[in-house]
Kinemage of the C-alpha trace (Angstrom):
@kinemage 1
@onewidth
@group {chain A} dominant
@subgroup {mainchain}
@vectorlist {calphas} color= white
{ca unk a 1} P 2.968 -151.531 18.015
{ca unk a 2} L 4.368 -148.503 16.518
{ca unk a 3} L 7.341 -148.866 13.826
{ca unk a 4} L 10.448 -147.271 13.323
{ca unk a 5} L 8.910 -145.027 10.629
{ca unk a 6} L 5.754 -144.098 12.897
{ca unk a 7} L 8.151 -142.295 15.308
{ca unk a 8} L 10.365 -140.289 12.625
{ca unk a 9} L 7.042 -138.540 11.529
{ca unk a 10} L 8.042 -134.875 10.383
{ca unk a 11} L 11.845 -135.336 11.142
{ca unk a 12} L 14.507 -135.317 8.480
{ca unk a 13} L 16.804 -138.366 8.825
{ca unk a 14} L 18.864 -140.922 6.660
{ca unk a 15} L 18.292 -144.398 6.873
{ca unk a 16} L 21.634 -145.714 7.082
{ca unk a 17} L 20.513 -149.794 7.689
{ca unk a 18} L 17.608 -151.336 8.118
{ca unk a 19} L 14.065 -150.943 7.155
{ca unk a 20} L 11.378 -148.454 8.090
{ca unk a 21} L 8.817 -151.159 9.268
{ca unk a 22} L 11.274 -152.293 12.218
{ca unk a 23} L 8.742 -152.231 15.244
{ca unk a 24} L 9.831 -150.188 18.439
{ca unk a 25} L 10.131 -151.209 22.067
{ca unk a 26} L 10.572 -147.952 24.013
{ca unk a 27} L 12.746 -144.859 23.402
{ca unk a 28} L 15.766 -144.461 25.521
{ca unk a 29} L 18.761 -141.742 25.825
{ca unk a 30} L 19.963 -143.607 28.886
{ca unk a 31} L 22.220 -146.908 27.596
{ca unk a 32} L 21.830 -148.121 30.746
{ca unk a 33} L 17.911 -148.393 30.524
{ca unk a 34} L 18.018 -150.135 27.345
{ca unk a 35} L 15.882 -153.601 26.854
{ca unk a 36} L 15.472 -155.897 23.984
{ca unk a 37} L 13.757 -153.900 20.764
{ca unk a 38} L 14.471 -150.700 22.729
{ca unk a 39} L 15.672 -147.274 20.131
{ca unk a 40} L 18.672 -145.995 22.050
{ca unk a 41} L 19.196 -142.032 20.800
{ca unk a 42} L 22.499 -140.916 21.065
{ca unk a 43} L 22.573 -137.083 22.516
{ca unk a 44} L 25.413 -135.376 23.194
{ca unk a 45} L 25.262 -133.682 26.874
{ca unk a 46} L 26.791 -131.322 28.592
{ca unk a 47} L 29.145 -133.861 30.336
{ca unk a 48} L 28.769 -136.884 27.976
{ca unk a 49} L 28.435 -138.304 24.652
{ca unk a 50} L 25.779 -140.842 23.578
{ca unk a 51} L 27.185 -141.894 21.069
{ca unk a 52} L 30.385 -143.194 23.637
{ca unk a 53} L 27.278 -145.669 24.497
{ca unk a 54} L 26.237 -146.835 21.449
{ca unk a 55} L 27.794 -150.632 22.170
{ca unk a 56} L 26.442 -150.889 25.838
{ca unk a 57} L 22.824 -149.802 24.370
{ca unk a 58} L 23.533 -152.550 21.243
{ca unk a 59} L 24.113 -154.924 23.822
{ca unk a 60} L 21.321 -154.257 26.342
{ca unk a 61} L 19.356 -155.082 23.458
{ca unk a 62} L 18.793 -151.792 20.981
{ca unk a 63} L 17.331 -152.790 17.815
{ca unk a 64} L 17.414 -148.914 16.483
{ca unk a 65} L 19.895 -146.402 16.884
{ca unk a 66} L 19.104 -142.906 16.309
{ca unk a 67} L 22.827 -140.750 15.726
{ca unk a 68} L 24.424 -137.656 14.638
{ca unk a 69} L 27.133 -139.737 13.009
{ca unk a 70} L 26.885 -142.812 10.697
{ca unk a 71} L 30.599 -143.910 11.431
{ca unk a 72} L 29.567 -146.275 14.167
{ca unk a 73} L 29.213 -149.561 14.945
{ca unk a 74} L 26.107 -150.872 15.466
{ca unk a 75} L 25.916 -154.667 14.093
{ca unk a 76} L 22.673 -155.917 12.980
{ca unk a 77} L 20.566 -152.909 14.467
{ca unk a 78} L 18.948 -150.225 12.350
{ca unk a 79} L 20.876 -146.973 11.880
{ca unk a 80} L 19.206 -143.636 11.330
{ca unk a 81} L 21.351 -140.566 11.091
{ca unk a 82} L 20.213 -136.551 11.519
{ca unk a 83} L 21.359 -133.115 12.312
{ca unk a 84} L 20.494 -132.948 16.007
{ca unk a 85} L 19.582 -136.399 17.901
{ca unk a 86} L 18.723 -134.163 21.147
{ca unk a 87} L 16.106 -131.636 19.102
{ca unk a 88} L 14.929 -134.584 17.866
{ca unk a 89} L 14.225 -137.028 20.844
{ca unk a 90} L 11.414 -134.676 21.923
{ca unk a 91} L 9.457 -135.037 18.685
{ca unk a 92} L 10.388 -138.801 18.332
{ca unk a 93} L 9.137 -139.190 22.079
{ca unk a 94} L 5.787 -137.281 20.873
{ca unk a 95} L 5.212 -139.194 18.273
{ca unk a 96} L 5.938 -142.268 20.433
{ca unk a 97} L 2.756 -141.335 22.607
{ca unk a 98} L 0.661 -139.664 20.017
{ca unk a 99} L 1.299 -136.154 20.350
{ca unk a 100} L -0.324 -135.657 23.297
{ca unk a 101} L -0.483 -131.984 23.437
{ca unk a 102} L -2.230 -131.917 20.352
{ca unk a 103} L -4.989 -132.805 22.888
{ca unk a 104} L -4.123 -130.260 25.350
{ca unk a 105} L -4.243 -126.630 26.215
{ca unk a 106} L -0.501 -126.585 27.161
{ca unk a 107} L 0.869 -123.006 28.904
{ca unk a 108} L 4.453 -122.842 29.605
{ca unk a 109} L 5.757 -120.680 32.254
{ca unk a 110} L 9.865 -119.419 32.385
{ca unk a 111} L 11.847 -116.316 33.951
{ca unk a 112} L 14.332 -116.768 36.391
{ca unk a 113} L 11.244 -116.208 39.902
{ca unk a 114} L 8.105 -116.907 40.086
{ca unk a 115} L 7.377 -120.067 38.044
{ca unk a 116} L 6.718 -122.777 40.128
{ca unk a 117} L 4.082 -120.836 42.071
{ca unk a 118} L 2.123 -119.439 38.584
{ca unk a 119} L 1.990 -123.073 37.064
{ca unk a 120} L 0.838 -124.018 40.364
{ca unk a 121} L -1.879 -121.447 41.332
{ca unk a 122} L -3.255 -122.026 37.568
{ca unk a 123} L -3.360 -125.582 38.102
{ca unk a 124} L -5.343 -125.473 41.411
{ca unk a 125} L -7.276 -122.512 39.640
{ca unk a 126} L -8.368 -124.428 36.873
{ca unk a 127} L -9.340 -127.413 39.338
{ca unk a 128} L -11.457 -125.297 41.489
{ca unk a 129} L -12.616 -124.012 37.690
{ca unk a 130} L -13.634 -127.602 37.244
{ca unk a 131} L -11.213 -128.520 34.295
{ca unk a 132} L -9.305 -131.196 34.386
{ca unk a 133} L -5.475 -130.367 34.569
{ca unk a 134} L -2.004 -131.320 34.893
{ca unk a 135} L 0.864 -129.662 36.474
{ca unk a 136} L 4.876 -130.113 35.413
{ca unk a 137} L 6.608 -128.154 37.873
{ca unk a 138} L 9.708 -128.372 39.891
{ca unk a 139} L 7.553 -129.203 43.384
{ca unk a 140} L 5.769 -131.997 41.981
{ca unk a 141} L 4.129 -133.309 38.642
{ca unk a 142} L -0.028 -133.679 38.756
{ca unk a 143} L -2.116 -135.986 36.253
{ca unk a 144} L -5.448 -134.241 37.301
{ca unk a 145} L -5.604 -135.454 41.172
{ca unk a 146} L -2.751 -137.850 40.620
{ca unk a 147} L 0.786 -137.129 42.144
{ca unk a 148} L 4.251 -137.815 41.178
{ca unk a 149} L 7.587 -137.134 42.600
{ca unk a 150} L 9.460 -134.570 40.584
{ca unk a 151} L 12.983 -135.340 39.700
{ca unk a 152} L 13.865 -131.536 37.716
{ca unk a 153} L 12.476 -127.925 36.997
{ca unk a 154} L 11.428 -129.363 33.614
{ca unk a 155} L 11.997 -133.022 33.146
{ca unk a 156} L 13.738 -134.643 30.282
{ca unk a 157} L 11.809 -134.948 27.084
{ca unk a 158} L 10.917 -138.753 27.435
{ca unk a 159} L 9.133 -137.661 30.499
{ca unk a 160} L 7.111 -135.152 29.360
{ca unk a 161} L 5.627 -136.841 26.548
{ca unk a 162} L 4.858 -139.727 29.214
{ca unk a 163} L 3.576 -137.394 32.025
{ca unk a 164} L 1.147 -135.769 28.580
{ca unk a 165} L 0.245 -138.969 27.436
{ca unk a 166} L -1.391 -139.856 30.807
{ca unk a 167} L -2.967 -136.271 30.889
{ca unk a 168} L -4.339 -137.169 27.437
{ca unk a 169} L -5.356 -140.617 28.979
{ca unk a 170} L -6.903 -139.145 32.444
{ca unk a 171} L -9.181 -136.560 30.584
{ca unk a 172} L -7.108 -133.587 31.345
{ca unk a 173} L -7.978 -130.351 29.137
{ca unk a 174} L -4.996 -128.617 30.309
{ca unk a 175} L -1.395 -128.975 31.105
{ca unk a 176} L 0.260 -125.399 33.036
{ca unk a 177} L 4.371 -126.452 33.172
{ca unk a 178} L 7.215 -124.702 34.197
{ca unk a 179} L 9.304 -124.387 31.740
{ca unk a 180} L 13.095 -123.709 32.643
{ca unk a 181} L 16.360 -121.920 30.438
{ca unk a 182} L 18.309 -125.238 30.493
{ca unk a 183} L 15.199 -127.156 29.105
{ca unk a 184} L 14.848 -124.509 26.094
{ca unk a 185} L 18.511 -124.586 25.877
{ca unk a 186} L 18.757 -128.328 25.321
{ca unk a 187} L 15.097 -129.036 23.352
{ca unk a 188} L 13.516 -131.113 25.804
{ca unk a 189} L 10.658 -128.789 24.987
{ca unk a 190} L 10.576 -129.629 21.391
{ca unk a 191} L 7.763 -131.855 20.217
{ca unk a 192} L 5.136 -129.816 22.560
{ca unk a 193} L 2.501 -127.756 21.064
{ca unk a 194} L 1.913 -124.287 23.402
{ca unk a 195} L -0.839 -122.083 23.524
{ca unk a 196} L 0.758 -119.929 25.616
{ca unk a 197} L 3.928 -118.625 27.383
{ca unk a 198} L 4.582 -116.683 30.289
{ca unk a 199} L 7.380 -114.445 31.029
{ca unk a 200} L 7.833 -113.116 34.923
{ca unk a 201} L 11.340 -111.590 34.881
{ca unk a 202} L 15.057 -112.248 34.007
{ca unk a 203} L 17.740 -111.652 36.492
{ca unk a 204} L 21.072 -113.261 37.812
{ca unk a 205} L 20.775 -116.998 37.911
{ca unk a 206} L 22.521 -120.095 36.019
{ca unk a 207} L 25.488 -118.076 34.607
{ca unk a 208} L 27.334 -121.246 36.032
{ca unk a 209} L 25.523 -123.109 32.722
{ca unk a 210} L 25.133 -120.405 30.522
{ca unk a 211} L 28.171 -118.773 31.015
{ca unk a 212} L 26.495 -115.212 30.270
{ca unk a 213} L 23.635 -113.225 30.951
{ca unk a 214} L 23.354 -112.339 27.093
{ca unk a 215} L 23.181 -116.508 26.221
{ca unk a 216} L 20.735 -116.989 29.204
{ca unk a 217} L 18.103 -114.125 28.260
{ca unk a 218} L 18.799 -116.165 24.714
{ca unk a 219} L 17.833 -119.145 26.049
{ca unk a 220} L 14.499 -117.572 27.624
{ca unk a 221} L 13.740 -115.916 24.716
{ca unk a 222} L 14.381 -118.437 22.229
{ca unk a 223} L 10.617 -119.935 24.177
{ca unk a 224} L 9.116 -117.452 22.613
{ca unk a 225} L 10.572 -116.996 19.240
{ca unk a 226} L 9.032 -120.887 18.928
{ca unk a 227} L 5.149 -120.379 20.158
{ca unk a 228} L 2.827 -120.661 17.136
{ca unk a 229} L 0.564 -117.463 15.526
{ca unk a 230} L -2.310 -119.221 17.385
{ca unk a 231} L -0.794 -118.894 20.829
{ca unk a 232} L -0.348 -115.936 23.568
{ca unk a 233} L 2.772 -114.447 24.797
{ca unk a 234} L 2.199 -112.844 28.325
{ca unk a 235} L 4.609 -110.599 29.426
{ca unk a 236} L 5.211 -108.572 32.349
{ca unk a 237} L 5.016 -105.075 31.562
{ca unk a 238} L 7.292 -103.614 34.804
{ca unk a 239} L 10.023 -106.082 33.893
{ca unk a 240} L 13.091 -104.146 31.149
{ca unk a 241} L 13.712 -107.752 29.422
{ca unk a 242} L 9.756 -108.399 28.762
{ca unk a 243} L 9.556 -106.541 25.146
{ca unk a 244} L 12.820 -108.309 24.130
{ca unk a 245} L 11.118 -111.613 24.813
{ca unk a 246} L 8.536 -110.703 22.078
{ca unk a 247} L 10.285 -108.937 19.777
{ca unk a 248} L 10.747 -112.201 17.056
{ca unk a 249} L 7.250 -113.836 18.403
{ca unk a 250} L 4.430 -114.803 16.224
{ca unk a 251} L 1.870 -115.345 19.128
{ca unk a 252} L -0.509 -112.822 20.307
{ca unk a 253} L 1.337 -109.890 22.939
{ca unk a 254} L 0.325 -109.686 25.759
{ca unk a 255} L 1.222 -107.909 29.304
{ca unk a 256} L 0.428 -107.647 32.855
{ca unk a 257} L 1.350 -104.961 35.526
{ca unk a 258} L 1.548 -102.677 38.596
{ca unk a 259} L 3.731 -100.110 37.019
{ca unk a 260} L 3.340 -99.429 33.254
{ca unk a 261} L 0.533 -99.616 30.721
{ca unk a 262} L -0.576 -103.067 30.712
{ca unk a 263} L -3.980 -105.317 29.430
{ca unk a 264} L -4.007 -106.870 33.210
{ca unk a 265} L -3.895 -103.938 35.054
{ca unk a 266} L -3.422 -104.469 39.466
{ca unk a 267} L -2.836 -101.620 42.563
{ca unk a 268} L -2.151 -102.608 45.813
{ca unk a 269} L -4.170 -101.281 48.015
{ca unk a 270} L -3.422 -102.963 51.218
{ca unk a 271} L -0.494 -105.290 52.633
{ca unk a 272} L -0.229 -107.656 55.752
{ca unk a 273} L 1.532 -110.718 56.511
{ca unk a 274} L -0.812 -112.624 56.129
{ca unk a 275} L -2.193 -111.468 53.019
{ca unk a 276} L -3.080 -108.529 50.313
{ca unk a 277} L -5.368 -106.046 49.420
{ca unk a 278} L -5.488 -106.047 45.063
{ca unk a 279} L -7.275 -103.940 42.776
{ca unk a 280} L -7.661 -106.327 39.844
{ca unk a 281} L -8.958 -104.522 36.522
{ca unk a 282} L -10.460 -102.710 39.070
{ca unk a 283} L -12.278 -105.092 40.885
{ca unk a 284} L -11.654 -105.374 44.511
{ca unk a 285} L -9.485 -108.717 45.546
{ca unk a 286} L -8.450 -110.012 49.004
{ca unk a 287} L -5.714 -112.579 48.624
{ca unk a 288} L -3.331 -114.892 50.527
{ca unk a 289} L -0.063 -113.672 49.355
{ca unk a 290} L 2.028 -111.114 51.066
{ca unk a 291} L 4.747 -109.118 48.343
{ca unk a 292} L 4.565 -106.933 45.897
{ca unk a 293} L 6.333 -109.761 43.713
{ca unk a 294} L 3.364 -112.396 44.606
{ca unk a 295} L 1.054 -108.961 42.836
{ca unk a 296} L 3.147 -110.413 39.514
{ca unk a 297} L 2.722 -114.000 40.188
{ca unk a 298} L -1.256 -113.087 40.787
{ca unk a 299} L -1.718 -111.029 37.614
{ca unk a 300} L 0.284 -113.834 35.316
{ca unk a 301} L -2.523 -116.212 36.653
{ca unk a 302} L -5.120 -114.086 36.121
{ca unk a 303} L -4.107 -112.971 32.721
{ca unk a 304} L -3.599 -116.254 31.711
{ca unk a 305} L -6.664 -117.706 32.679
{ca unk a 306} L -8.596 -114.630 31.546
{ca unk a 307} L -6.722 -115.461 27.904
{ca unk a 308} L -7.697 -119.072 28.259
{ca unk a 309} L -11.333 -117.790 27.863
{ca unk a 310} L -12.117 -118.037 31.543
{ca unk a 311} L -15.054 -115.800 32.863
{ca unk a 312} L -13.842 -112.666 35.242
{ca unk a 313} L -16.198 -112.938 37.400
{ca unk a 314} L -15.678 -117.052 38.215
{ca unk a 315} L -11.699 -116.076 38.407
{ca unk a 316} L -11.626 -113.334 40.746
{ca unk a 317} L -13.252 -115.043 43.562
{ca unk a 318} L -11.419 -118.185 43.166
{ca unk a 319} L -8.112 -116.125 43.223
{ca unk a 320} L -8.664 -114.997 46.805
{ca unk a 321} L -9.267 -118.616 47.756
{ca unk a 322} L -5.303 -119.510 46.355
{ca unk a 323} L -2.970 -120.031 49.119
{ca unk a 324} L 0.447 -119.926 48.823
{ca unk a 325} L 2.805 -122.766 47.143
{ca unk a 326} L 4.758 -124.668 49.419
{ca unk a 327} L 8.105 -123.599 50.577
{ca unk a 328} L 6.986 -119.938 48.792
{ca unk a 329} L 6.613 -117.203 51.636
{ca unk a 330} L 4.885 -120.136 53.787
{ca unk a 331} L 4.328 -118.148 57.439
{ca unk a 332} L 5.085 -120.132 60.456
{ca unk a 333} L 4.285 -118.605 64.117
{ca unk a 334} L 5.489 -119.865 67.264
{ca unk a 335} L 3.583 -119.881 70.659
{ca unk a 336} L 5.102 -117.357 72.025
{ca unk a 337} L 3.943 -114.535 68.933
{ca unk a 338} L 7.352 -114.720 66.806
{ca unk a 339} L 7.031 -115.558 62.729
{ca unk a 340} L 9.427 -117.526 60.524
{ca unk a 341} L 8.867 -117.121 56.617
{ca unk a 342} L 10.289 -120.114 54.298
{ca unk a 343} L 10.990 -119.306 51.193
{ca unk a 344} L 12.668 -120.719 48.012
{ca unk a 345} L 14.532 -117.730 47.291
{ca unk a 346} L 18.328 -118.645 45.915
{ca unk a 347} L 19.291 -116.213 43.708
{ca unk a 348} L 20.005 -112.216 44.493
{ca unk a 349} L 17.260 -110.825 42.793
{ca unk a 350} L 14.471 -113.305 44.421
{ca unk a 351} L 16.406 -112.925 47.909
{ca unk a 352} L 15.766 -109.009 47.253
{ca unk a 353} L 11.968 -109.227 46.562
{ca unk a 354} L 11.321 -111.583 49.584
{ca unk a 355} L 12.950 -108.884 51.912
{ca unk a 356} L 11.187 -105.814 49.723
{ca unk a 357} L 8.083 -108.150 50.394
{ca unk a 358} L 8.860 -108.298 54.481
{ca unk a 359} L 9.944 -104.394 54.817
{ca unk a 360} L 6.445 -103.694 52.707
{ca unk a 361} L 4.515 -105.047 55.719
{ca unk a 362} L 7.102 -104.581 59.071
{ca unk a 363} L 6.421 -101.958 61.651
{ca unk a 364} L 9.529 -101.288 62.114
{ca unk a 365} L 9.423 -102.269 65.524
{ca unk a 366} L 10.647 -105.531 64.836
{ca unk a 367} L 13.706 -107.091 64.055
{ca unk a 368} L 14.183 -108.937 60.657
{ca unk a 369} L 16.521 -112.029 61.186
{ca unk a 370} L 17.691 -113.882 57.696
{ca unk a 371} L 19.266 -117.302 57.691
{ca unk a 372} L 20.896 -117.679 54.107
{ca unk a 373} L 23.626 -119.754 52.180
{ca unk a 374} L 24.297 -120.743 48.342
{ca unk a 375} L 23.897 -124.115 46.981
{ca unk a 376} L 27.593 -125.606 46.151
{ca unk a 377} L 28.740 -126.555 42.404
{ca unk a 378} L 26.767 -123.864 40.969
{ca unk a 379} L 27.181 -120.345 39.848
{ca unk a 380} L 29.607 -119.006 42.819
{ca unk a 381} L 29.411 -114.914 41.599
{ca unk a 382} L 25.971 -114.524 43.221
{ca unk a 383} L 27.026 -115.897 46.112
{ca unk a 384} L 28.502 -112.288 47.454
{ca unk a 385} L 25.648 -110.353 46.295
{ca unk a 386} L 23.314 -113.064 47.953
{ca unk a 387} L 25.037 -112.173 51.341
{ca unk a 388} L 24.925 -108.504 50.350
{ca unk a 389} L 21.135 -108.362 49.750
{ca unk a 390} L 20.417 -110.210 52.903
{ca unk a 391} L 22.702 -107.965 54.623
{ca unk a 392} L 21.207 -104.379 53.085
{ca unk a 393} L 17.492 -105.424 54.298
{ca unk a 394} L 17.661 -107.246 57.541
{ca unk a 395} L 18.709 -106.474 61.070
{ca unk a 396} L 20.916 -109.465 61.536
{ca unk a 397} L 22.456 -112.242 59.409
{ca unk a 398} L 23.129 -115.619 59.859
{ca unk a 399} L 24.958 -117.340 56.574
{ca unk a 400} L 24.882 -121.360 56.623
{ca unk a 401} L 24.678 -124.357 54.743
{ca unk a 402} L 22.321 -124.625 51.680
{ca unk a 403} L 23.013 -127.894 49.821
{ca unk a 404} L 27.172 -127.522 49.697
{ca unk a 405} L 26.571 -130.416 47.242
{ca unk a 406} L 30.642 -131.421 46.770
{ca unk a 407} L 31.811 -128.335 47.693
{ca unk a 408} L 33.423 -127.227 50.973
{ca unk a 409} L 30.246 -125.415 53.221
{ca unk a 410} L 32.932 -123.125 54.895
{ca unk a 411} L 34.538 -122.415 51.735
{ca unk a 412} L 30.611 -121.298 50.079
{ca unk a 413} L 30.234 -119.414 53.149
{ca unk a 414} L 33.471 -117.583 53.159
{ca unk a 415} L 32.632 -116.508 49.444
{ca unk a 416} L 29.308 -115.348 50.985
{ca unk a 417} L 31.026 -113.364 53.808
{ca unk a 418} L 33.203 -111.461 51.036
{ca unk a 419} L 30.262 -109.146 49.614
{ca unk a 420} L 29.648 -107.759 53.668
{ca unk a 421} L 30.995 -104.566 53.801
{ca unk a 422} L 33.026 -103.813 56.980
{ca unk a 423} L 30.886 -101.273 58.805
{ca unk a 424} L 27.876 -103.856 58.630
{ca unk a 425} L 30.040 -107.004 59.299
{ca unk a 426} L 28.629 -107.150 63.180
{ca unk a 427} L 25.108 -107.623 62.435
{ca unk a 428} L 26.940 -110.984 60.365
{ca unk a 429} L 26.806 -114.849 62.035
{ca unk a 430} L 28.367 -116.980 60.157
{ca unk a 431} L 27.109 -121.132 61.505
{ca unk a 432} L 27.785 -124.073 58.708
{ca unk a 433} L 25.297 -126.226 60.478
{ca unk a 434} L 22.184 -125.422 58.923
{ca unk a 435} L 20.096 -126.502 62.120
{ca unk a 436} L 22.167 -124.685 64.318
{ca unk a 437} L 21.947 -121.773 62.723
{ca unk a 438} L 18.246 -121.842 62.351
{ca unk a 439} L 17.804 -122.340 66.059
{ca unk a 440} L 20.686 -119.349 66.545
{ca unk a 441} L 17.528 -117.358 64.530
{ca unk a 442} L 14.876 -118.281 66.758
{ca unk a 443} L 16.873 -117.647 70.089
{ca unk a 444} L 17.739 -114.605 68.984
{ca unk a 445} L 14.290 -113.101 68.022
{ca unk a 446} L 11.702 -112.072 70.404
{ca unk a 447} L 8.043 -111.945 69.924
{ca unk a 448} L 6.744 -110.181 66.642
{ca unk a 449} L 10.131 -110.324 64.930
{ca unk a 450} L 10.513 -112.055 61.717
{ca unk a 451} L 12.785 -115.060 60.878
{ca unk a 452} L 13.432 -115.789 57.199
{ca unk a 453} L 14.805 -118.323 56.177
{ca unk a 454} L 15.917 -118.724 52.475
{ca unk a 455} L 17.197 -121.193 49.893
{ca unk a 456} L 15.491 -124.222 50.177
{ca unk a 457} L 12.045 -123.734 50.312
{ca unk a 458} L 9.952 -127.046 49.613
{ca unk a 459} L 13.298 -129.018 49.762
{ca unk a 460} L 13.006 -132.102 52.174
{ca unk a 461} L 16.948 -132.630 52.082
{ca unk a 462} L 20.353 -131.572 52.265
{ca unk a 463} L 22.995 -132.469 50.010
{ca unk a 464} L 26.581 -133.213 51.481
{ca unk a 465} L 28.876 -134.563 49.367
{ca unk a 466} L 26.742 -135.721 46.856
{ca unk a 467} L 24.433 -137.325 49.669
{ca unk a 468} L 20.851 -136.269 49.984
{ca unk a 469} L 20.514 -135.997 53.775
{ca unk a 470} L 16.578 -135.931 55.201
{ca unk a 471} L 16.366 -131.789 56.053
{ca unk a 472} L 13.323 -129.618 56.072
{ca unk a 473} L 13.275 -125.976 56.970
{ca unk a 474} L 10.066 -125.915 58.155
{ca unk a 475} L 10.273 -129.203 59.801
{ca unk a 476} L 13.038 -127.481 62.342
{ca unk a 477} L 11.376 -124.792 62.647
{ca unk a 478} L 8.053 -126.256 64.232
{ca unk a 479} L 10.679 -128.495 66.203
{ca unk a 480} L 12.649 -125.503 67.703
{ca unk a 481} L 9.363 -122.861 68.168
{ca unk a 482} L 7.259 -125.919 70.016
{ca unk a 483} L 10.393 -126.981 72.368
């Protein structure tokens, strides 16, 4: 059993009472979780103090208490004091489980698009590679063939170093893990060990948290400014904010691209729903992916698994074997020749490059149908430009229900409805019943046109009122094209 000085390996901290040699339970942050010879650490969140908790975790059974202050009670348990309790729950958690990424090839992927599907396609890549991997992502979390429900974008820090421990444990050479701006922002990341970092693009998303685009490209780039010398920093070259990201970095630069000068060089050379043409370093590439924004996603895997010391001529062939992630451009057709795309897409910028990605491949012969809404309790200032995106690249709109959360649906929709400009305000539906208006989409499209339907993506629910509610986009869809 480790002690209480086993976990506080490589942290500064004052031992306030107690001894050292005090054995631990678990770790918790949670009071509520606490059992008998459990360390409770006291973080201060974005809602809550832990410290407010200290006497519920003392009675649940704490025997250690890890704090910012040393003016509280805590009876007979040890008290250890130190700068920042939530920097340092990551290491204490990693030291708790051994390090684990010591022992693995950890790559961490952020931007504001395209995460979920690069950790994911390197994952399966490095499976069909033969390595044994694990995935962190916000779809689900992998221990090599092993599933798990995911409960965040990137989980809390006690997680991680439990979800690496049993990579460590399962034989896994490699952990890919998306890594998100509230997760740098509040150092559940600390106590990991990178190789490498990935940076797809920066654009309007979480000002709701971060209050300004200025502290959220901090966040991002604050990743990083952290990665070791030994590590790579893969950028994308076509993307403005991708030099500031490794402008204070020690690891090895870099870059992939369509556009500009670049080490992981791609052209388009073809594009179809149903897939793309890619000239990668040359080398000729069929893939599954339709967009010129799934071209990124492609070249980050690539580069990274080319950086990884993979062989380009094992890569490239698996590449065109990736399909797409679910709930990420996912085609549905119905029987009678009409196509609905789901997609994740929630934020202007990734509502943009899904419709860029559509118009790429359209004849122009068929209509382009969009079913949107914004989720409630979040950042409401892209919630105009969302309509106005949709609006600028389809032929009609429908704006509905995403997950209103505890917010009024009408009330997200009318804030929605107020970045359509008059002259285009006809081509506008505007149905709060997310079914209904998905159905409204299908019975108004005829064969070849092309339904999207953005927001939710992989999302199996709906949250109303702080309910989760059983909802899948592509579920209703099958229904409605096979009645």
């Amino acid at each position: 059993m480790k002690t209480l000085k086993d976990i506080l390996s490589g942290i500064e901290f004052e031992l306030v009472t107690g001894s050292l040699s005090t054995p631990v339970g678990q770790i918790q942050f949670d009071s509520r979780k606490v059992k008998a010879g459990d360390v409770f650490v006291a973080t201060s969140g974005t809602h809550v103090d832990g410290h407010d908790f200290i006497p519920k975790a003392i009675e649940n059974g704490a025997t250690i208490i890890i704090a910012e202050r040393a003016d509280v009670a805590v009876g007979e348990a040890c008290l250890i004091t130190l700068k920042n309790t939530a920097a340092a729950l990551g290491l204490i958690a990693a030291n708790f489980h051994g390090n684990p990424s010591q022992n693995l090839r950890v790559v961490g992927v952020t931007g504001t698009n395209g995460k979920t599907t690069i950790a994911t396609l390197l994952y399966k890549l490095f499976i069909k590679l033969g390595n044994k991997a694990g995935l962190i992502s916000t779809i689900k979390y992998y221990v090599g063939e092993e599933e798990f429900p995911a409960t965040h974008t990137t989980p809390d820090s006690l997680q991680i170093q439990s979800l690496m421990a049993k990579m460590v444990e399962a034989g896994c050479e490699y952990c890919f893990m998306e890594v998100s701006s509230h997760a740098i922002d509040q150092d559940r990341i600390a106590g990991i060990k990178f190789e490498g970092g990935i940076f797809t693009n920066l654009t309007h998303d979480h000002l709701d948290y971060h209050k300004t685009f200025a502290e959220y490209l901090k966040a991002k780039k604050k990743f990083f400014d952290n990665l070791p010398a030994a590590a790579f920093a893969l950028t994308n070259a076509d993307e403005k904010n991708g030099k500031v990201m490794l402008q204070n970095t020690k690891a090895s630069q870099k870059a992939y691209g369509l556009k500009s000068l670049a080490d992981f060089k791609c052209k388009v050379i073809e594009k179809h729903l149903d897939g793309m043409l890619l000239a990668i370093d040359g080398r000729e590439v069929w893939t599954h992916f339709s967009g010129i924004f799934n071209a990124y996603n492609l070249m980050a895997v690539y580069g990274s698994a080319i950086l990884l010391g993979e062989d380009v001529e094992k890569v490239l062939p698996l590449i065109s074997e990736l399909r797409p992630v679910a709930g990420r451009f996912e085609i549905l057709r119905s029987p009678d020749g009409k196509y609905a795309i789901v997609d994740y897409a929630h934020t202007p910028d990734a509502l943009k490059n899904v419709l860029n990605g559509i118009s790429e491949i359209r004849t122009g012969n068929e209509q382009v149908i969009t079913v949107v809404g914004a989720g409630g309790d979040r950042d409401k200032t892209k919630r105009p430009v969302m309509a106005k995106e949709a609006v600028m690249q389809s032929d009609r709109v429908i704006l509905t229900s995403d997950n209103p959360r505890t917010e009024v649906p009408e009330q997200i929709i009318a804030d929605m409805e107020a970045g359509v400009e008059p002259h285009v305000r006809k081509k506008v539906l505007s149905i709060v019943n997310r079914k209904e208006a998905i159905r409204t989409a299908c019975m108004l499209a005829k064969t070849g046109d092309i339904i999207l339907v953005a927001g939710k993506g992989h999302e199996d629910y709906q949250e109303i009122n702080g309910v989760k509610h059983h909802f899948d986009d592509k579920e209703v869809i099958a229904e409605i094209f096979n009645e």
